[in-house]
Short mmCIF file of the C-alpha atoms (twelve columns), coordinates in Angstrom:
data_MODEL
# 
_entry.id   MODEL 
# 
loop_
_atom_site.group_PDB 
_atom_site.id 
_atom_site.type_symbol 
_atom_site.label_atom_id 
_atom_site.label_alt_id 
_atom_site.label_comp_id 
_atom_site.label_asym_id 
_atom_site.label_seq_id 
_atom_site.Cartn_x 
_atom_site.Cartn_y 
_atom_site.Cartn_z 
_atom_site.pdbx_PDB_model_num 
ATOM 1  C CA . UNK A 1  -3.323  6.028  -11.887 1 
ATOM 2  C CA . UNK A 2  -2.757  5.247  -15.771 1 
ATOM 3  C CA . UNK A 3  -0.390  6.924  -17.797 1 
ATOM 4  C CA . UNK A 4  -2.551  8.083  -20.790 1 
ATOM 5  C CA . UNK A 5  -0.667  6.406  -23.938 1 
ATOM 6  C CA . UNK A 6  1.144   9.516  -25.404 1 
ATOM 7  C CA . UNK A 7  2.735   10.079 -22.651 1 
ATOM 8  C CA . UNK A 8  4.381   6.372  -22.349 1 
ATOM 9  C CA . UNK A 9  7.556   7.657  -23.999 1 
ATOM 10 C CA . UNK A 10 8.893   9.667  -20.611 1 
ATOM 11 C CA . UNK A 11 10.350  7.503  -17.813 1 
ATOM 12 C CA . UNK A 12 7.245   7.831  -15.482 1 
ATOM 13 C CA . UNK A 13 5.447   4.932  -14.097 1 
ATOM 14 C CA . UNK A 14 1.555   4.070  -13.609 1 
ATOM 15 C CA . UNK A 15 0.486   3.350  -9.911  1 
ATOM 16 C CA . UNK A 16 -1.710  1.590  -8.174  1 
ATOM 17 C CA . UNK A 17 -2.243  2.426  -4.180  1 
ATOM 18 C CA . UNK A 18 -4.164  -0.079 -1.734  1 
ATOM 19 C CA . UNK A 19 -5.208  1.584  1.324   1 
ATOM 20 C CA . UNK A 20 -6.427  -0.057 4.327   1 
ATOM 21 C CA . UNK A 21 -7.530  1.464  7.431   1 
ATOM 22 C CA . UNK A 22 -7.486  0.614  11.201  1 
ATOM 23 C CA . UNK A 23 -9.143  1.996  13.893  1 
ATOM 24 C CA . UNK A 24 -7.635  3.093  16.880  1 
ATOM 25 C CA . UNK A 25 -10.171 0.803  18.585  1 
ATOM 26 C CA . UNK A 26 -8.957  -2.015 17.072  1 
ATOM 27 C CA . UNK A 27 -5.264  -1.938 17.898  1 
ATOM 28 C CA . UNK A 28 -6.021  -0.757 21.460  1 
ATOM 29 C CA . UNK A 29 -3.291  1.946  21.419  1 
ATOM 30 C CA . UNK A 30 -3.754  5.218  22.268  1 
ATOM 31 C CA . UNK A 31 -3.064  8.295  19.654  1 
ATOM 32 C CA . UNK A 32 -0.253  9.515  21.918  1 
ATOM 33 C CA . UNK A 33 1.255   5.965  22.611  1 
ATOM 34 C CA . UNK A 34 0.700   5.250  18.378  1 
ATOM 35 C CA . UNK A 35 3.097   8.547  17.839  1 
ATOM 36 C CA . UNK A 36 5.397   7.848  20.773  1 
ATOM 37 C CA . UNK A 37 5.696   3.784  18.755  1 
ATOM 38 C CA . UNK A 38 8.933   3.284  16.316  1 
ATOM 39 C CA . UNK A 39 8.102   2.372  12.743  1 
ATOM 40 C CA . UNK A 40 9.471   -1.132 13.548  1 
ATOM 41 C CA . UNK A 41 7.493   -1.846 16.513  1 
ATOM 42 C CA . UNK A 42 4.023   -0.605 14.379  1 
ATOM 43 C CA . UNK A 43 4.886   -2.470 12.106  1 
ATOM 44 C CA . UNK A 44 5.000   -5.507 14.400  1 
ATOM 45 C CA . UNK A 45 1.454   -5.204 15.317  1 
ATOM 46 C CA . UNK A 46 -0.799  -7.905 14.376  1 
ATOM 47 C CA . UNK A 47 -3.448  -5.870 12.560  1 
ATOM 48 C CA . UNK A 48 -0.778  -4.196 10.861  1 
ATOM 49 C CA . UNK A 49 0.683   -7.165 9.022   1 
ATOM 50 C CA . UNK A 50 -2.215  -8.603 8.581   1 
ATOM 51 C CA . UNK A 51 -3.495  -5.577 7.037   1 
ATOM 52 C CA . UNK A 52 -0.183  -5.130 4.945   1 
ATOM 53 C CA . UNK A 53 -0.466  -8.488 4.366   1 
ATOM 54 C CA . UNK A 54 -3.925  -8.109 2.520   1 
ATOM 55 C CA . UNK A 55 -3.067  -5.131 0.757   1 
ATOM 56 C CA . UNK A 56 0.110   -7.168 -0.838  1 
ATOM 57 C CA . UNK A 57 -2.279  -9.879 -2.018  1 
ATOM 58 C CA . UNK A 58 -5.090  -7.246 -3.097  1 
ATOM 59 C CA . UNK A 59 -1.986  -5.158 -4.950  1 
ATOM 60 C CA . UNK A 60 -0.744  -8.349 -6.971  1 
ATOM 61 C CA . UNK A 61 -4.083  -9.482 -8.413  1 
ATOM 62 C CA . UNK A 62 -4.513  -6.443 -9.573  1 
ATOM 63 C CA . UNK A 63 -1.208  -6.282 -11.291 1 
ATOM 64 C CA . UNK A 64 -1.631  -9.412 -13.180 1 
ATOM 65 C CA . UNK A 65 -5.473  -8.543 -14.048 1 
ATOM 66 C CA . UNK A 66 -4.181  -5.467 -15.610 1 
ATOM 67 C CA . UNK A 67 -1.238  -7.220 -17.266 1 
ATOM 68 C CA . UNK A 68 -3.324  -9.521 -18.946 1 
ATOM 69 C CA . UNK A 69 -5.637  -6.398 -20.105 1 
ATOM 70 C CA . UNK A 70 -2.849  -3.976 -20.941 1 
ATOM 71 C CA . UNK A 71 0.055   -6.313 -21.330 1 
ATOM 72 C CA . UNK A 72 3.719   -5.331 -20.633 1 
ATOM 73 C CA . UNK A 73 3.898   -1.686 -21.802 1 
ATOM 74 C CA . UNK A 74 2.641   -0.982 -18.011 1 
ATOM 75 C CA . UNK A 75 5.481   0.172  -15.341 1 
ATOM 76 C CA . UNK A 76 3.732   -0.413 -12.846 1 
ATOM 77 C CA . UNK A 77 4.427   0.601  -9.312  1 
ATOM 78 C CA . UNK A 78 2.351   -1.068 -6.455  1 
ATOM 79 C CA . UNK A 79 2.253   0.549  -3.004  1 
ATOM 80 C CA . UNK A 80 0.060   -0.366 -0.132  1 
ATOM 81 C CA . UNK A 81 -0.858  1.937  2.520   1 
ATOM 82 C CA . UNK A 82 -2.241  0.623  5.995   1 
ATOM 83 C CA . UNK A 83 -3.157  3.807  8.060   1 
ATOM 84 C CA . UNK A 84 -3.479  3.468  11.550  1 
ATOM 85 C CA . UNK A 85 -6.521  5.903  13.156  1 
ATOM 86 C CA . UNK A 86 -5.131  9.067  11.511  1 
ATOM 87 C CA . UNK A 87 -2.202  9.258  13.557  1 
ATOM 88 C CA . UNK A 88 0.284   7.087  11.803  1 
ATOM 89 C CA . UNK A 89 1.029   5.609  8.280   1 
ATOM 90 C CA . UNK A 90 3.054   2.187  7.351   1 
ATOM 91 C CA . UNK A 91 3.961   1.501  3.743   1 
ATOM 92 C CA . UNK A 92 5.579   -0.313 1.413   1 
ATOM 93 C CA . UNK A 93 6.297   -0.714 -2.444  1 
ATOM 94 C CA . UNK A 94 5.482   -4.435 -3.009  1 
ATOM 95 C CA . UNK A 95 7.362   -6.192 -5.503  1 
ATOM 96 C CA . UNK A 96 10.451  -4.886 -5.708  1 
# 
């Protein structure tokens, strides 16, 4: 999401959001156990990180491809998303 150029003036930042998505499947947890599971331990889960980990990587290539396009009039906020079945969210702001 791009700030259009008139509005650069106001202290508001252009984002960029990296969603990934597990199945329930895939970590083997139930829904109930996933909502019953502290933030800390899901984000301890293997798929998670590696997950988080991707989106990170995915987040900062895109940064610098649209710093090279736009330059550094961008304020650029970068936050990745890894949901896990739809019962439970883990994210981050990278870069800061």
């Amino acid at each position: 999401m791009m700030i259009r150029p008139e509005r650069r003036k106001y202290p508001i930042f252009d984002f960029i959001l990296e969603l990934k998505y597990i199945s329930l499947s895939e970590v083997t947890v139930s829904g109930k156990e996933l909502r019953d599971m502290s933030v800390d331990k899901l984000k301890a889960l293997a798929l998670v990180k590696k997950n988080a980990a991707d989106a990170k990587k995915q987040l900062l290539s895109y940064k610098t491809s649209l710093q090279n396009k736009y330059g550094d009039e961008l304020k650029l906020k970068l936050i990745s998303v890894v949901a896990v079945g739809f019962d439970r969210l883990v994210w981050e702001i990278v870069g800061e």
